[in-house]
C-alpha positions as CSV (number, residue, x, y, z in Angstrom):
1,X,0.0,0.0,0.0
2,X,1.1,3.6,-1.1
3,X,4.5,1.7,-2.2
4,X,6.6,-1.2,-1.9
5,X,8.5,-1.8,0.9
6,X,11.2,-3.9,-0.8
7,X,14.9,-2.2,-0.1
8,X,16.5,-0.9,-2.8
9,X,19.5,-3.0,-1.9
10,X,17.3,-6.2,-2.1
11,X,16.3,-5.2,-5.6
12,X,19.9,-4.8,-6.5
13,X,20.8,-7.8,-5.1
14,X,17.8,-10.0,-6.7
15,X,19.1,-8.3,-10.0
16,X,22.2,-9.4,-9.9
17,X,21.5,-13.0,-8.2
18,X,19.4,-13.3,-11.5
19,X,22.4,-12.6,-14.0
20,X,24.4,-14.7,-12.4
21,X,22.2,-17.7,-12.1
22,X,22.1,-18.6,-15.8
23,X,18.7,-18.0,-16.5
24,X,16.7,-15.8,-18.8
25,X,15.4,-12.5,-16.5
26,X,12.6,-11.2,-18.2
27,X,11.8,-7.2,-18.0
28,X,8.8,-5.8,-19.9
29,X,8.4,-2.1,-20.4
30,X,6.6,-0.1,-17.4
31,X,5.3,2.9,-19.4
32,X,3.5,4.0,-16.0
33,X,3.9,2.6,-12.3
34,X,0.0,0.8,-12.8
35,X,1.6,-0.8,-15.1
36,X,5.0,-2.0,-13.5
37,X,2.1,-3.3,-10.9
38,X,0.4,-5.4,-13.3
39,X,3.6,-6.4,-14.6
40,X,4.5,-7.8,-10.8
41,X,1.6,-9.4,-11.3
42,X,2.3,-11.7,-14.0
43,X,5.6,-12.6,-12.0
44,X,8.0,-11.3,-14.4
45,X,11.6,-11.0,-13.2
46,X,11.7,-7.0,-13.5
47,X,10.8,-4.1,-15.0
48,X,12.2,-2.0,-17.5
49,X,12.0,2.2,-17.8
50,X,12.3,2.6,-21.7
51,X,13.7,5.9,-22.7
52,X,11.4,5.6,-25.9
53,X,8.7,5.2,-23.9
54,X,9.3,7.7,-21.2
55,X,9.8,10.6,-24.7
56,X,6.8,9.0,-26.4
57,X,4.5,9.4,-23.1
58,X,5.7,12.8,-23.1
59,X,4.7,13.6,-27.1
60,X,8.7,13.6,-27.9
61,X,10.3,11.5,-30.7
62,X,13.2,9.6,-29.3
63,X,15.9,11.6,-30.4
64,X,17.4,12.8,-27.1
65,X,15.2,15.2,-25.8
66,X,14.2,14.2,-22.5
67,X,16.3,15.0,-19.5
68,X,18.2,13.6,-16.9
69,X,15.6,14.6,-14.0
70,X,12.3,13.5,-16.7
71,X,13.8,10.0,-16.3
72,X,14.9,9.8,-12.9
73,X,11.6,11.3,-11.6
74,X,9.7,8.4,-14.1
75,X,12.2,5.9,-12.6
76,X,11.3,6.8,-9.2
77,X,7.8,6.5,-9.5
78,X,7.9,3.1,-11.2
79,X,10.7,1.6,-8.3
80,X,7.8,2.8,-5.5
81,X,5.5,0.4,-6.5
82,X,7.0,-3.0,-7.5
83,X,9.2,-5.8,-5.5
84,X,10.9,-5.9,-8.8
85,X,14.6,-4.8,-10.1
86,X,14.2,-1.8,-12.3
87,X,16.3,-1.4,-15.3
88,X,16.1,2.2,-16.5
89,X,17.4,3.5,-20.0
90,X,19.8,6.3,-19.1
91,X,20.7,6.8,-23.3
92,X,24.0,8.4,-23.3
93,X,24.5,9.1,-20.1
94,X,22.6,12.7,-20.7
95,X,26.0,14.3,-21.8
96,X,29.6,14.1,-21.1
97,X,31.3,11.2,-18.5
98,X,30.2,14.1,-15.2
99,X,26.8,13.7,-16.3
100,X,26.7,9.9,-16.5
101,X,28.0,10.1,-12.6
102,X,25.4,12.4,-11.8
103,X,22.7,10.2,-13.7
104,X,23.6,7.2,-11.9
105,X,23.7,8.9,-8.4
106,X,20.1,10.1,-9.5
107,X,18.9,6.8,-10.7
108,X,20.6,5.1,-7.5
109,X,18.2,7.7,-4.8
110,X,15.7,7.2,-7.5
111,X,15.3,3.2,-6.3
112,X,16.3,2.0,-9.6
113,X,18.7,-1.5,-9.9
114,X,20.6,-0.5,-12.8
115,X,20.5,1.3,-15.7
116,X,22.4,1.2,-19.1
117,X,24.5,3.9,-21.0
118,X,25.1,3.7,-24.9
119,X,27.8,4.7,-27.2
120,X,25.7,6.9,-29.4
121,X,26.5,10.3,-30.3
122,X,24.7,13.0,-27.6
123,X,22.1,13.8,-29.0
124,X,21.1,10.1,-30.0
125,X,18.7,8.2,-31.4
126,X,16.5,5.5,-31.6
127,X,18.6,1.9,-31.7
128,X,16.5,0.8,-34.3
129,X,16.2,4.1,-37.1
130,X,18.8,4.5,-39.8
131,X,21.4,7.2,-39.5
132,X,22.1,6.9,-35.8
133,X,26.5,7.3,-35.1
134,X,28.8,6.2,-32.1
135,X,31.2,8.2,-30.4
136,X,35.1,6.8,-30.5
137,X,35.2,3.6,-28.2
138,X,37.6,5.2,-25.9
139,X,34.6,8.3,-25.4
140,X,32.3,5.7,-24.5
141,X,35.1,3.6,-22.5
142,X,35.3,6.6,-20.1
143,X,31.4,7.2,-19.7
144,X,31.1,3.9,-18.5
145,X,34.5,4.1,-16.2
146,X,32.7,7.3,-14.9
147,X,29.7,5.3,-14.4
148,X,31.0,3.3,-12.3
149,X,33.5,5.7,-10.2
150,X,30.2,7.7,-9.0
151,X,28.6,4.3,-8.2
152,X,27.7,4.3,-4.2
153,X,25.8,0.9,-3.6
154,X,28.0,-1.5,-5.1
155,X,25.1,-3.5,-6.1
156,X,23.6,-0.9,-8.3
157,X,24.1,-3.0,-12.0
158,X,25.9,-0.8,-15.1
159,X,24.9,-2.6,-18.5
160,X,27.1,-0.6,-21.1
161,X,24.5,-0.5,-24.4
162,X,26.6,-0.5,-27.8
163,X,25.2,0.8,-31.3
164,X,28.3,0.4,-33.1
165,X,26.7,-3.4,-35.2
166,X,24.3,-0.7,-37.7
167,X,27.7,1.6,-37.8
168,X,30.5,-0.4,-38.2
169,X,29.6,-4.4,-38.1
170,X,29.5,-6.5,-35.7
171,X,33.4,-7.3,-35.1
172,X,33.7,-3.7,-33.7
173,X,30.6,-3.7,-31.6
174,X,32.1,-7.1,-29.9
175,X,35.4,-5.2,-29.4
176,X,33.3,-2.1,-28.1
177,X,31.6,-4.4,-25.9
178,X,35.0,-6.2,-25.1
179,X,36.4,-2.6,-23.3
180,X,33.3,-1.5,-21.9
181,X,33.7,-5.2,-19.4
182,X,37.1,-4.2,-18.7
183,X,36.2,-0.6,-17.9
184,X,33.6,-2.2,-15.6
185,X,30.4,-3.0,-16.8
186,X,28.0,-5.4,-15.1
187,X,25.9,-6.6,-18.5
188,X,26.5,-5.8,-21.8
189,X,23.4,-4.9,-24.6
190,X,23.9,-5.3,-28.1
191,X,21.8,-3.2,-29.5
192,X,19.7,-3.6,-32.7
193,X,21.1,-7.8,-33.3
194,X,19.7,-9.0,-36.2
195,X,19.0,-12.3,-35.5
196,X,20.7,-15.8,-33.2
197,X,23.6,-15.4,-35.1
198,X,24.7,-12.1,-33.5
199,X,23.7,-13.2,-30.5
200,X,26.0,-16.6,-30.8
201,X,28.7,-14.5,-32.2
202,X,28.2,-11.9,-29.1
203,X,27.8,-14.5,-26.6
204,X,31.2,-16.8,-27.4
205,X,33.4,-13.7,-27.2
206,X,31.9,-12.0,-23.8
207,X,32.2,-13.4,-20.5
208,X,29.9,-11.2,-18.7
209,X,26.2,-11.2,-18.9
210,X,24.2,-10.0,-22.1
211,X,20.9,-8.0,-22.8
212,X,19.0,-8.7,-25.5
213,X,16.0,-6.2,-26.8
214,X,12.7,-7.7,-28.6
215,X,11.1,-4.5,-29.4
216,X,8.3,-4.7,-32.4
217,X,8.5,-3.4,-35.7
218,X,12.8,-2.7,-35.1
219,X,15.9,-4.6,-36.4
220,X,15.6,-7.5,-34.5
221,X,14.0,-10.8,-35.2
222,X,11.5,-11.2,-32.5
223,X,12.9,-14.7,-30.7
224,X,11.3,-16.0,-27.8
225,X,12.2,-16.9,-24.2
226,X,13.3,-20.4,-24.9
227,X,15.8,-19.4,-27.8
228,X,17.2,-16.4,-26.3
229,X,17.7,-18.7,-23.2
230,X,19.0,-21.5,-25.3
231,X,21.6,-18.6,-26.6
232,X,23.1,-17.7,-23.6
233,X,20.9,-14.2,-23.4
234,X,21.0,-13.2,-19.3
235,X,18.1,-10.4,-19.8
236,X,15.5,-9.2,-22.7
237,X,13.9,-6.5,-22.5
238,X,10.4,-5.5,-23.6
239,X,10.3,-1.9,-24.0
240,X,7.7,-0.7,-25.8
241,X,4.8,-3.8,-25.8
242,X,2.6,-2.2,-23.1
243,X,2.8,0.9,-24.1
244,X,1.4,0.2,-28.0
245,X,-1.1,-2.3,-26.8
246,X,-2.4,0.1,-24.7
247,X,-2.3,2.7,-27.7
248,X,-3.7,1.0,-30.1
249,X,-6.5,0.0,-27.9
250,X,-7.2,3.3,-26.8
251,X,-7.1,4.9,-30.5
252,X,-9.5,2.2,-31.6
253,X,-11.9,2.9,-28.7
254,X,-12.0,6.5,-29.8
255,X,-12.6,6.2,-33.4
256,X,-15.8,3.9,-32.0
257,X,-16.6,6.6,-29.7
258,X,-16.6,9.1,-32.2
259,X,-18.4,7.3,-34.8
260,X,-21.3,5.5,-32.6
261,X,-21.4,8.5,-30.0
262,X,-21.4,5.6,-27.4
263,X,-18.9,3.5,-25.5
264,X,-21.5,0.9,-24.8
265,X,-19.9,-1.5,-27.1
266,X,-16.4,-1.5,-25.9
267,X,-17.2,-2.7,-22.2
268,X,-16.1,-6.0,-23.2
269,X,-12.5,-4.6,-24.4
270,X,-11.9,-2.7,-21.5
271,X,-10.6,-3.2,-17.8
272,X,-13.5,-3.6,-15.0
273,X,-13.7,-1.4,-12.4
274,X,-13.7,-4.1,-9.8
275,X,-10.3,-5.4,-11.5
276,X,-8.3,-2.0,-11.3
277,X,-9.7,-1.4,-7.9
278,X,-8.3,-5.0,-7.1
279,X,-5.1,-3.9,-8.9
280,X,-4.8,-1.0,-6.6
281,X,-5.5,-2.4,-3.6
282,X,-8.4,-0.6,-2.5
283,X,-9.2,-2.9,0.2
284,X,-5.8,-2.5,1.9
285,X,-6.4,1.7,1.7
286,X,-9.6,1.3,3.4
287,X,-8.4,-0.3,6.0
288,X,-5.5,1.7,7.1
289,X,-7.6,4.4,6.8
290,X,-10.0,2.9,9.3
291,X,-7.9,2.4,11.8
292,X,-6.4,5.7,11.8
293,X,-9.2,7.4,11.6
294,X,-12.1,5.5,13.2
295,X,-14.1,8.2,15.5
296,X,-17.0,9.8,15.0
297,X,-18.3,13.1,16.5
């Protein structure tokens, strides 16, 4: 009730207990902390704060154009409500190596378990759009050094994120991803793999854990839990599913409404009352507020 009461620390520690026990962590994409409740639900393994996500909730392409405190205060309110590790997309780090430290100090008060920093060019863009660029390796080699310098809580998980496969092939991404271990990175995400042969070739020449990211409609062949675990993949990542199911549903709802004047005949489509008042605990509310404040005049 009002949040979860689950330690940071514990979060961090589940997270990385997960990566290291050989088996797939799945994290689908909170775009909003009712859903990072619902996703709790369903007994995934975490929850994942998509930068994407958090610019499209916000009416912004993802291009760079969210901030440092936009995320963290997103972050925040998704870690309140869930038992669950929270993986937050911190893009490049939100400006030279000071600003990664600061962002990860932010995400780290913020209640997050991790986040990841990428190798794009500041501003970036999305993983998955032609055109994007990477910085030099050794640019990227001392965000991620910074990273994790300004780490306090040891148990807060650094995943360095590398675009360099569109840019330069896959060879240079693997030797990208090679430094960024050495410089101190928990996880490692290959961005924008086109299918399991990047992820064999990623997976037989890194020793640390790897990320892999099924979004819709991208680069990446959509695989599913089995084959990514079968492959050696530590964590995939969901970032945008909830947020375009939810989308489409609503803009299809709205064309009904506007053409039959009625909602009538989308009750069956939609969530109950009883059901969201279940999700947030109503019960629980009503309670504590009884016993605090149980007199009459």
């Amino acid at each position: 009730m009002l949040h979860d009461t689950t330690p940071a620390a514990d979060k961090r520690a589940a997270f990385r207990a997960g990566l290291a026990s050989g088996t797939l962590l799945r994290f689908p994409g909170a775009f909003n902390p009712l859903s990072a409740i619902l996703i709790t639900r369903h007994h995934f393994d975490g929850v994942y704060v998509s930068g994407a996500v958090v610019s499209a909730e916000l009416g912004l392409p993802d291009i760079g154009l969210t901030t440092a405190t936009e995320v963290a205060g997103r972050a925040q309110q998704i870690a309140r409500v869930t038992p669950l590790p929270a993986l937050v997309d911190a893009d490049t780090g939100f400006g030279e190596p000071m600003n990664a430290a600061r962002t990860v100090q932010l995400l780290e008060d913020a209640g997050a378990a991790g986040l990841h920093i990428e190798d794009q060019v500041n501003p970036k863009r999305c993983g998955h759009l032609d055109g994007k660029d990477v910085v030099d390796a050794q640019v990227a080699v001392r965000r991620i050094k910074a990273a994790v310098a300004a780490r306090r809580d040891p148990g807060f998980v650094i995943a360095a994120r590398t675009d360099a496969a569109a840019v330069y092939g896959i060879a240079d991404a693997i030797d990208r991803a090679k430094a960024y271990a050495d410089a101190g990175a928990d996880l490692i995400f290959p961005e924008a793999m086109a299918d399991e042969a990047d992820f064999e070739r990623f997976r037989a020449a890194i020793d640390v854990p790897i990320l892999a990211n099924m979004t819709e409609f991208g680069k990446s062949k959509l695989l599913d839990a089995k084959t990514l675990a079968n492959l050696g993949v530590n964590v995939v990542i969901y970032p945008v599913t909830l947020l375009r199911l939810a989308m489409h549903a609503a803009d299809a709802g709205l064309a009904e409404i506007a053409d039959r004047g009625t909602q009538e005949g989308l009750l069956d489509r939609m969530q109950h009352r009883r059901d969201l008042y279940d999700l947030l605990d109503y019960e629980a509310y009503n309670e504590f507020d009884t016993s605090v404040f149980n007199f009459n005049l």
